[in-house]
Each structure stands twice: as C-alpha cells, then as structure tokens.
N, C-alpha and C positions, 0 to 999 in steps of 0.2 A: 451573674452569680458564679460563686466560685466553690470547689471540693476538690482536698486534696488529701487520696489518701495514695500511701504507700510510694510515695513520689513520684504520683502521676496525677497530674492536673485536668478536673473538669468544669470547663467554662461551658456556663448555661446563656443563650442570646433568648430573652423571652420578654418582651415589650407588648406584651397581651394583643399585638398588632400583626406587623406586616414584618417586623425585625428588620426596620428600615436601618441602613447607616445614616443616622442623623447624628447631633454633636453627641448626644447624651447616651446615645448605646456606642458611640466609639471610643467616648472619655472612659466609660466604665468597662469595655474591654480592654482598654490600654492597661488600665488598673488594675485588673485581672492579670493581664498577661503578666505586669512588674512583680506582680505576689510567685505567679505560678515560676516564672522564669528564677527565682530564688531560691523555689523549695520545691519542684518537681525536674525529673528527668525527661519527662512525656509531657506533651500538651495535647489533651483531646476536646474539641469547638464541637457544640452543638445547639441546635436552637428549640423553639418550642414544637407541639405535636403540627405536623404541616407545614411547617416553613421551616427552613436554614435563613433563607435573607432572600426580601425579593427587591434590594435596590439600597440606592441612596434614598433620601425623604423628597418627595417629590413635592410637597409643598414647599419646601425652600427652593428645590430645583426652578419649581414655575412662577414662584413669587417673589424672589430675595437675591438675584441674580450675583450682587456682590457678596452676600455670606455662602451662595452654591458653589463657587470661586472656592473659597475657603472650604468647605466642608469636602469637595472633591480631593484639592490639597492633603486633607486631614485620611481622607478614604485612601491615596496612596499611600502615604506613610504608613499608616496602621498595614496595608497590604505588604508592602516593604517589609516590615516588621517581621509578620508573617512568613512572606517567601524566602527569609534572610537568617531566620530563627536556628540559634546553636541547636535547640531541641525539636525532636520531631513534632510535627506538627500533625495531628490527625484531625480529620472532621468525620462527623457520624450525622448525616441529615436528614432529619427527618421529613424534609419535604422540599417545596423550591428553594431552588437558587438561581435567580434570576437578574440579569444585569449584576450591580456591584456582586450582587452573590454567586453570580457565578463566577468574578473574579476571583471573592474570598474562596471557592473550591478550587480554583487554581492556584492560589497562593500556600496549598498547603499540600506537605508529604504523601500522604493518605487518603483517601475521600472514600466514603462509607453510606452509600444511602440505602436507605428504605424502601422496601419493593410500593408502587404504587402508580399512581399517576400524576406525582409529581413532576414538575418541567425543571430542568436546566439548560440555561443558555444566557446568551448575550442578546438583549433585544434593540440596543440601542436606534438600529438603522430604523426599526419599527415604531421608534416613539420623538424619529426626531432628532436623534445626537447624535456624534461622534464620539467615539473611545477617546480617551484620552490617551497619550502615549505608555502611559503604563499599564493602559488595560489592555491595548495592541501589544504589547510585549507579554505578557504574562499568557496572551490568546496563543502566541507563537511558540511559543517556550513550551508550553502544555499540550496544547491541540490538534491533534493527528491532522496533519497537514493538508493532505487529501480532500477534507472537511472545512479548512481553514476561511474559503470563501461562503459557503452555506453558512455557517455559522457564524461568522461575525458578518461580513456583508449581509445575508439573507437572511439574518435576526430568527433562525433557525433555534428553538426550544426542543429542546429533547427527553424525552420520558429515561427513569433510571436505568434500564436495561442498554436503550441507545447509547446515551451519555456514556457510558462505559468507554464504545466502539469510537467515542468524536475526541476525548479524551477529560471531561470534564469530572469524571468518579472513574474510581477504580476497583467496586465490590459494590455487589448490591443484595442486602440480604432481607427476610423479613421485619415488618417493622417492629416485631417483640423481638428479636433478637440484634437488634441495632447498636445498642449499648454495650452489651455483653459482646460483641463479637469486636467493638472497638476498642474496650477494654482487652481481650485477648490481643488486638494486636499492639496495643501499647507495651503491654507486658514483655509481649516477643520484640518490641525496638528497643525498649529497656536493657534488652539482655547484649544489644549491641556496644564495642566502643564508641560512646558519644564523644570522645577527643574525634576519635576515627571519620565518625558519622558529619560533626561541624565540618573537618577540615576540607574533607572529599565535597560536600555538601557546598564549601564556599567556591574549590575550584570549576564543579561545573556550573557554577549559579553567580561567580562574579564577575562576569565582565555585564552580567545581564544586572545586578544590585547596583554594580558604579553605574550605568545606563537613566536606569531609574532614579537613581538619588540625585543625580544630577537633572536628568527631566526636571527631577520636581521642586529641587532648589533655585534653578531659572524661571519656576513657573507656566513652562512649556506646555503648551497645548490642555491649561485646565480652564480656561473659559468656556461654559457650558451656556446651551439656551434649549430650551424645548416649547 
C-alpha cells in the first residue's frame, strides 16, 4: 500500500503475516516504489503492527529450490533498489526485522524502530544458510565492525536498543510515536539538496552497487537450501 502526501511517500508491507519477501509482496513493492520514485522526494517503508520483515517465504525457501533461486535473485534487486535509491530511503519498524529483513534495514538511509522486544538480525547461520553475497556486502557496508562476526556468523538477534550499537537501526523511539517521528525526519531530508544528497550518496555507495549488480547478474552465490 501506498500514500503520498506532500512529496513524501509511505509504503505499507502488511501480508496479514510474517511480511515475508515472497514474489507477491516484492512485485507490489517494486510497484510502489515506481509510483513513489515519480511523485515523492522521501521514501519512508514500513510494515504492519509487530513486524517490518522476518525473511524470504520459507515455504518456497524449503520446497521450490528452483523458484528460492529466483525469488533470492528478485530479493537482491529489490535490496539494490533500495540501497541504490536517488531519494532517501527511511524505514520506520514496527517490529522484526529478521533475515531478509534485516537486510532490507540495511539497505536503507534511516532505520527508525519501535521501542519493544523486537529482534533484528541476520539468522541465517541459525537456520541453515549462507548469505548470499549481497547480503555479506550490505552486513559490511552497515555493521559496526566490532560486531561483524556475532552477528552474522553467530546469528546474533538484537532487541531495538542493541541494534542501534551493532549498526542495524539508527533511533529507536516509542511505538506511538514511530510514525510521526519518521515523518519528521522525512521532512528534515526533504529540505536537503537531493541532486547533492543522490550524487554523494552514489560516490560512497558505488563501487559497493557495481559489486552487487554484477553479483547478481552472474548469479553468484544465490543457490540457497535449508
């Protein structure tokens, strides 16, 4: 779902589920994003009460080996997308982000969660998989260094306050004022040069976007099994 006022865009992820990345919540995000990227200056991602994203669709992951292939694929690009994005990208979460979702918190400007007992992390080592090289890039690119082994090695979940300090959100406020306070800071990157904001934005983020887009157009390291 999509709302745009004042040329700031809000994407809603609510699959009355888990807000898995499965095809049909990544088609209707891309959709989103094509509208929002036209007619807002801000892009702010949020998902429903308790979850931001807690993954890919693990039924495809465990059953469909050849469309997990493809749906991984599709989970980079879309992340690409994301981390690659002329306008600022904010997320405002309401709850986990876990696995892919904690990729999509890395793939964006901002990250805004809700005080609670939500988890963020990369659990993959804990279920069985390997990152795939765009998600090891995006852990590096973002992830307080320090931290860099616990948390992806040691499938290391972190509540909103921690996450902060590992590097997966960067504000964590209550969860009635989640909205409002993402909205605030949309408003304040608004007010920035967004020529200014893309071009800086591409010098420190492209030799890491050529990295990825090439990963993923070789098809590199996206054979999953669990």
């Amino acid at each position: 779902m999509i709302s745009i006022t004042d040329r700031i865009a809000t994407l809603t992820m609510d699959d009355g589920k888990a807000n898995a990345f499965g095809f049909d919540m990544m088609a209707a995000l891309n959709s989103c994003l094509d509208e929002a990227e036209k007619a807002a200056d801000v892009i702010i991602l949020t998902g429903r009460p308790g979850i931001m994203c807690a993954g890919f669709d693990l039924k495809v992951m465990k059953n469909a080996p050849e469309k997990a292939t493809e749906m991984v694929r599709l989970g980079g690009e879309l992340l690409l997308r994301l981390f690659s994005s002329k306008q600022p990208i904010i997320i405002a979460a309401p709850g986990h982000g876990i696995a892919a979702g904690g990729l999509l918190m890395l793939a964006a400007d901002y990250r805004i969660a809700a005080a609670g007992d939500a988890r963020f992390g990369l659990n993959e080592t804990a279920i069985g998989m390997v990152l795939p090289p765009f998600g090891m890039d995006l852990a590096r690119f973002k992830l307080n260094n320090q931290f860099l082994d616990a948390a992806v090695v040691g499938a290391t979940l972190y509540l909103p306050e921690e996450a902060v300090n590992i590097g997966y959100v960067d504000q964590v406020v209550a969860a009635d004022q989640l909205m409002d306070c993402a909205l605030e800071k949309a408003k304040a990157m608004q007010q920035l040069d967004l020529t200014a904001f893309a071009g800086n934005k591409k010098i420190i983020r492209g030799a890491m976007i050529e990295k990825i887009a090439a990963d993923l157009a070789s098809g590199k390291g996206l054979k999953v099994s669990v």
